[in-house]
C-alpha positions in Angstrom: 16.3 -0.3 -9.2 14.9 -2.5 -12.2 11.4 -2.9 -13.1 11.2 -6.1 -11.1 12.3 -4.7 -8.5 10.3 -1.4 -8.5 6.9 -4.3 -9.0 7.9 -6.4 -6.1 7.9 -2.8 -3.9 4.6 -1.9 -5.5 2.5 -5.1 -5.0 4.1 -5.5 -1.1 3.2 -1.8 -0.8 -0.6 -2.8 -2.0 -0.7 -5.6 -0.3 -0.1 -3.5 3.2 -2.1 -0.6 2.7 -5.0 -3.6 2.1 -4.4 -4.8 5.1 -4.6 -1.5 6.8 -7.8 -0.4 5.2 -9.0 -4.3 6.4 -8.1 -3.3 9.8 -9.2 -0.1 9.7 -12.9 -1.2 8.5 -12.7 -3.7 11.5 -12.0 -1.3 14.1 -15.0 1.2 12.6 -17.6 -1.1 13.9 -15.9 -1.9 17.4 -16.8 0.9 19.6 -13.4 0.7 21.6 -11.3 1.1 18.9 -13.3 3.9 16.7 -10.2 5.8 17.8 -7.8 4.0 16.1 -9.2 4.5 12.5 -8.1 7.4 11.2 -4.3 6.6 12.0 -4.6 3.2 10.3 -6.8 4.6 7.0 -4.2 7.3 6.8 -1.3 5.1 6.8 -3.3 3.0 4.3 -3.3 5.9 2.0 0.5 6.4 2.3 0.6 2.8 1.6 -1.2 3.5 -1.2 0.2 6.3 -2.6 3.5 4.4 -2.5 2.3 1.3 -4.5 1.0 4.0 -7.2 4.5 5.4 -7.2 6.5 2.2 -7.4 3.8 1.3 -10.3 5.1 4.3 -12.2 8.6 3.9 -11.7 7.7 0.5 -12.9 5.9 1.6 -16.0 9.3 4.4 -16.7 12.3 1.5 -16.2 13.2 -0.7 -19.0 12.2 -4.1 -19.4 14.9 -6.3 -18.4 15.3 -10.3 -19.3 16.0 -12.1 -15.7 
């Protein structure tokens, strides 16, 4: 994996666990689906934790020219 690569996985890895926590805060204020907001804000958080972890392989691989 090269830095590039390991930033791409990061920022799509953001960009989902946004839209989870997006959906998550739409379904907290629809009273049929208050059941379905602590799945989606956990898997936000995986999401999350997943972009923090590309980030740092990120930060530990070489910069590479493209």
């Amino acid at each position: 994996m090269t830095r590039q690569e390991a930033i791409h996985q990061a920022r799509k890895a953001a960009q989902r666990a946004e839209a989870l926590a997006s959906l998550a805060e739409r379904y907290a204020t629809h009273p049929d689906l208050h059941h379905k907001v602590t799945p989606i804000a956990e898997a936000g958080s995986v999401l999350a934790d997943t972009a923090r972890a590309f980030a740092a392989i990120a930060q530990a691989l070489p910069e590479t020219e493209a």
